[in-house]
N, C-alpha and C positions, 0 to 999 in steps of 0.2 A: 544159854543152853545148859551149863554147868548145874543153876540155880534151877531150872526145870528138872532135871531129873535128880536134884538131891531132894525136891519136894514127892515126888511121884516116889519116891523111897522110905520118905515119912510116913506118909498116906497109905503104902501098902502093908505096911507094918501093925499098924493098926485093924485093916480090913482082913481078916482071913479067909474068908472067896469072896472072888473078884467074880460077876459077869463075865460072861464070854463078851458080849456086847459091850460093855464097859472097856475091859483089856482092849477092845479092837478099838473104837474110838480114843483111849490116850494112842495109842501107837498111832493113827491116824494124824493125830493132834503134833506128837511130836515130829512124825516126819514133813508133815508141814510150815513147821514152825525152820527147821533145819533148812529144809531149801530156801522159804522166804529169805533168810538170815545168810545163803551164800550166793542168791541173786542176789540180794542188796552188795557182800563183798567181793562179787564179780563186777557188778557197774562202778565199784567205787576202783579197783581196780585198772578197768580201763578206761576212766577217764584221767587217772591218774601217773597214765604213760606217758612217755616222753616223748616230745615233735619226731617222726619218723622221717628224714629227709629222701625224697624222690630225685631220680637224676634225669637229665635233659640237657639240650643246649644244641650245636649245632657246629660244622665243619663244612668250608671251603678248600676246593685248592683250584690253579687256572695256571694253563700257559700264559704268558704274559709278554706282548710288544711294545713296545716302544721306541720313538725318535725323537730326539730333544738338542739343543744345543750344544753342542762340547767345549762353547769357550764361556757359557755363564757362569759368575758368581753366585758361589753356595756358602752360607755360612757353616765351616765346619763344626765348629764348638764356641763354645762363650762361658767367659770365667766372668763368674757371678759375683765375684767378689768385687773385682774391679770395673765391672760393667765395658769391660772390653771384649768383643767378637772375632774369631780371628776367619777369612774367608780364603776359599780353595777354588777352583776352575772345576767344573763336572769333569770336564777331560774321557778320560775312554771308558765305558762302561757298556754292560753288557746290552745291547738290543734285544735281546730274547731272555727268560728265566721262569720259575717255575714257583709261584707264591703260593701261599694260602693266611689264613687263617681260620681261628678255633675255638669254642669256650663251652665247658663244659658245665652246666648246671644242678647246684641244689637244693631244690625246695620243700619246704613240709608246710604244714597248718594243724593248727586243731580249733574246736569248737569250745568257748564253753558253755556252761547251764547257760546262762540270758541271750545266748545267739551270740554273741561277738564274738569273731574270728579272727585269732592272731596266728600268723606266719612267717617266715624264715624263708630268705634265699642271699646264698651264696652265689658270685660267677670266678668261676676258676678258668682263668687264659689259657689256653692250650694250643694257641698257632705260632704263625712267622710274623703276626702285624707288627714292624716297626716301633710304632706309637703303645706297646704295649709292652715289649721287651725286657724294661724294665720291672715291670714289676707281676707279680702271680696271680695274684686276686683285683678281680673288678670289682667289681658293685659285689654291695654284700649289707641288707639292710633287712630292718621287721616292717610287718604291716600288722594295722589293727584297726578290720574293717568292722562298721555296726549300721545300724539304721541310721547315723547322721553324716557317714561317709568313710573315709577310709585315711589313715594317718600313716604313713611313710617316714622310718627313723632309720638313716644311717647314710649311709656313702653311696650314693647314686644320685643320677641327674637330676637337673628342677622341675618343674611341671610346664615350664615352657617345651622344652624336650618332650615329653612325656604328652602334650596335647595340644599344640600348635598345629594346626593343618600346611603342609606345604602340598607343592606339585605332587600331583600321583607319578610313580616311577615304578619299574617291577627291578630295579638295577641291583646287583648284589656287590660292587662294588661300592656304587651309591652317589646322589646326585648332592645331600648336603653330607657336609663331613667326608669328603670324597675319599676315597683308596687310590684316586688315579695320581693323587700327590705320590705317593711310594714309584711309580712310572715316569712322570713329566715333573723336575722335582721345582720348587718355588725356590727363585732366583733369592743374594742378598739384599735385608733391606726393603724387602717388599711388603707392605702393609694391606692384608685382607681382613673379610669377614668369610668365613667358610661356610658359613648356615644363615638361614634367613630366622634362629630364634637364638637367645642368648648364651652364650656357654663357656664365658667367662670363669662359674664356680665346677663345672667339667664335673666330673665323681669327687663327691666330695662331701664329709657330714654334713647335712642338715636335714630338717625338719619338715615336712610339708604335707599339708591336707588339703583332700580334692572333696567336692560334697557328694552327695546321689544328685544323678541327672533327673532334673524335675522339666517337663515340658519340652524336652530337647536339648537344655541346659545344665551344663555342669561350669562349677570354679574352681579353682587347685589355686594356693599358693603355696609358695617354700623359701623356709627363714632360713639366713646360709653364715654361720659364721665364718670368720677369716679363716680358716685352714687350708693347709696346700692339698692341691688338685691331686686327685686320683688317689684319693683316701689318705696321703701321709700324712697324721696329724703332727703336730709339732708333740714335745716331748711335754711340756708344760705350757703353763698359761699366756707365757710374757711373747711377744712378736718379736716374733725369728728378727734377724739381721741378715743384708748381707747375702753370705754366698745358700742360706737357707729361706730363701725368699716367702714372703708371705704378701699376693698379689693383692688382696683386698682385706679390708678390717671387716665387714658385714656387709650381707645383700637380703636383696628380696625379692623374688619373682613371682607374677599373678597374670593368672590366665584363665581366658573365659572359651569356652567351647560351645557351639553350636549342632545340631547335628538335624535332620528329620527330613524323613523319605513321603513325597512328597506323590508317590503314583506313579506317575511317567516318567519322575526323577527325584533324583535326591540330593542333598545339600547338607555342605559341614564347611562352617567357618569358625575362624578362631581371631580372636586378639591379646597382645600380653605386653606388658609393661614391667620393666626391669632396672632395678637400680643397685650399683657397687660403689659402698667407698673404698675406692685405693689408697694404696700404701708407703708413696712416695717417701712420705718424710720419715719413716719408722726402717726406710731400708736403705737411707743414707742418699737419696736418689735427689729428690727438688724438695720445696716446701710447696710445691701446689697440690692441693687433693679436693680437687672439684668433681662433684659426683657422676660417675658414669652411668648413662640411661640408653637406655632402648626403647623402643618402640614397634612392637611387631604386628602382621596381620595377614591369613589366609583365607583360601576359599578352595573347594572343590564341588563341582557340579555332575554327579553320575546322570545317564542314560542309557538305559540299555546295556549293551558290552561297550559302553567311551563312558571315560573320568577324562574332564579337563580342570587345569585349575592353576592355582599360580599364588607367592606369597611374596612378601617384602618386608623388611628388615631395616631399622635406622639406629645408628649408635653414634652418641653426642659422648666427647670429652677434649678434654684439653689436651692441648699439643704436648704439654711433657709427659703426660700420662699415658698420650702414644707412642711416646719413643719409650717409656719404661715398660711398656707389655711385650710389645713388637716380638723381645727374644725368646717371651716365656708365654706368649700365648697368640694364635689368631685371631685378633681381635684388635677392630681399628675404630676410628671413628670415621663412621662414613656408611654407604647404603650398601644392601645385596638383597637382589629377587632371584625367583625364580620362574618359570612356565613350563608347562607338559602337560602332553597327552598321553592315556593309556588305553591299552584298547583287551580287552582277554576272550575265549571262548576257549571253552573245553580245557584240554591241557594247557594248551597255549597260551600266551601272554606276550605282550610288548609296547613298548613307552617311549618314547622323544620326549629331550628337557633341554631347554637352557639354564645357565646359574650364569650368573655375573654380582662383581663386589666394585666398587668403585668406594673407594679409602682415600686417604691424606697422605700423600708421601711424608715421610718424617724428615727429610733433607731440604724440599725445596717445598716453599709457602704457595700453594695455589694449586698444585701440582697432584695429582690423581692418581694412584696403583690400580691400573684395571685389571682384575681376572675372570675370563671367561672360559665355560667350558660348553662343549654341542658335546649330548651323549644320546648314541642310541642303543636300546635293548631288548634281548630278545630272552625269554624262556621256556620250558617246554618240561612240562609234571610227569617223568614216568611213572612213578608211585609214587604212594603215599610220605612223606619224608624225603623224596627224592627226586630232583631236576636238575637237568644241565642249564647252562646259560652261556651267555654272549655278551659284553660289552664293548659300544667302540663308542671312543670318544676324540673330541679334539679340546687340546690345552692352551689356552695362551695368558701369560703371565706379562703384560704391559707395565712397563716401569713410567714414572713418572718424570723422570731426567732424562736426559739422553741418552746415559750412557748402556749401549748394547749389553755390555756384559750384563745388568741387571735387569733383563728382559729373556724369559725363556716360553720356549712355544715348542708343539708338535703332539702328533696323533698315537695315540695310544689303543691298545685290544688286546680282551683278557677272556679264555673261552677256556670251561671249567666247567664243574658240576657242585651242587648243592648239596649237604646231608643236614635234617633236623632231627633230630631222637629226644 
């Protein structure tokens, strides 16, 4: 702009009348030239603003029943150091209370020139959940979707999680990774599988890409280095010890999704295959580290206002390697499925499920931890972002010895309302 008008300064210097028609077209000339040149540094501008994060997420709270044993063994605490547990009697605890939980979300995206779209989301804990108490941030990872799919980097679950089909449930509690554990609590010693897909590596760094769905068809897998679960990475590179445990060295989980509606119904199945090396020998534990695998697979069939459907779950490893998780994860070697119906119209909705896990007791060879839960639910949309709901369920936590104290059972209901923003 500068160089334009020191030229138009030269040139008039020279001319001693200017055209009227002349004079009008430079002015013409110049004030086009000017806006061209601050559209251009307006676009350049905002594309060169910063991710703008959006908030979301969502709030529970529910009265809460329950009756459960008062003479079972619960494992209070366990010193990590010396692989000792120390256990307590539930003894008197409250039949009535008032739960919830909470998380609040923040996400942004941008675009750039070639289409690819990279994005940000934080999950910040905001409830009562137990299992989250410790710590403030959940998940909190980038995406970087394009025309060859979409790449997942940071601390969140694998793509088994994320695209395994199990039973349809409308439960807000929930039928895998259940909440009725905080109500009916899991005896000592007791060896399950709490999901019918893998989640051994739980929140946690790693790396995973899903593709576009072509024909009905999508893949996901996710590479998981050893780091501890729910984002704590270690401080450096060398494997923790000891009372700073580090469950597995490397995993990898891959899963295949199905899905396509069919007219008078529709269908979505899934299967996924999962492998951890553990970390026995690097935490002072056994020298066996024979690799843990799974084996998963779903299905769901809509008609109409009914989803029926049901999935199953197998997890192979060796005996030492189930007594070393037992304390730091749910996770056994042994099967769990599921089954449910759901049925919805209008605001309405409601679901029937079973779950059951059948595990390796870690005490006695041959011997089976069964956990079964029957849950029914009911909910109902006043508004948009907003429903009440129902859960009733029944627990039973079958030990594989005899001994009573490690067996706990009884029926549980939690009636509350929903909020998602």
């Amino acid at each position: 702009m500068k160089k334009f008008l020191f030229l138009s300064s030269v040139l008039s210097s020279f001319v001693l009348i200017q055209p009227a028609v002349a004079q009008q077209t430079s002015t013409e000339t110049s004030q086009a030239t000017t806006q061209q040149k601050t559209s251009q540094k307006t676009e350049i501008e905002l594309f060169d603003q910063p991710i703008e994060l959006q908030i979301g997420g969502y709030m529970s709270w529910y009265a809460a029943y329950a009756n459960q044993k008062k003479n079972s063994l619960i494992m209070e605490s366990f010193d990590a150091d010396t692989f000792t547990p120390f256990y307590n009697n539930i003894g008197k605890y409250n039949n009535f209370d008032i739960m919830g939980d909470a998380e609040i979300y923040f996400s942004g995206s941008t675009t750039l020139e070639n289409g690819v779209k990279i994005g940000a989301m934080v999950q910040l804990e905001a409830g009562t959940d137990s299992d989250t108490s410790n710590h403030t941030i959940d998940e909190t990872y980038m995406t970087i979707d394009s025309g060859i799919g979409r790449i997942i980097l940071g601390n969140v679950k694998n793509v088994s999680y994320q695209m395994a089909v199990t039973s349809p449930t409308i439960s807000t509690l929930g039928l895998q990774e259940t909440d009725f554990r905080r109500l009916v609590m899991v005896p000592a010693d007791f060896a399950y599988n709490k999901a019918t897909y893998s989640l051994l590596d739980d929140i946690s760094t790693k790396l995973s890409y899903i593709t576009p769905t072509v024909s009905g068809f999508t893949f996901g897998v996710s590479l998981m280095p050893g780091n501890k679960k729910k984002g704590k990475d270690a401080n450096d590179l060398l494997t923790p010890y000891r009372g700073d445990i580090k469950l597995f060295k490397y995993g990898v989980d891959a899963t295949a999704l199905y899905q396509h509606d069919f007219g008078k119904f529709d269908i979505e199945t899934s299967a996924s295959y999962t492998m951890y090396k553990p970390n026995l020998r690097a935490n002072g534990f056994m020298d066996e580290e024979k690799e843990i695998r799974s084996y998963g697979a779903g299905i769901n069939i809509g008609f109409g206002n009914w989803t029926v459907g049901g999935s199953f779950l197998y997890t192979n490893m060796s005996h030492e390697t189930n007594v070393f998780l037992l304390p730091f994860a749910d996770v056994a070697k042994g099967a769990s499925w599921d089954v449910g119906v759901e049925y919805s119209a209008g605001p309405f909705a409601a679901s029937a499920n079973i779950f059951q896990s059948r595990a390796d007791n870690i005490n006695i060879d041959g011997k089976k931890d069964i956990f079964t839960m029957y849950l029914l639910s009911g909910k109902y949309k006043i508004l948009a972002g907003i429903d009440t709901f129902i859960d009733i369920a029944y627990v039973n936590y079958k030990s594989g010895t005899n001994n009573p104290q490690l067996d706990n059972k009884g029926p549980a209901v939690a009636i509350g309302m929903n909020l998602n923003f």
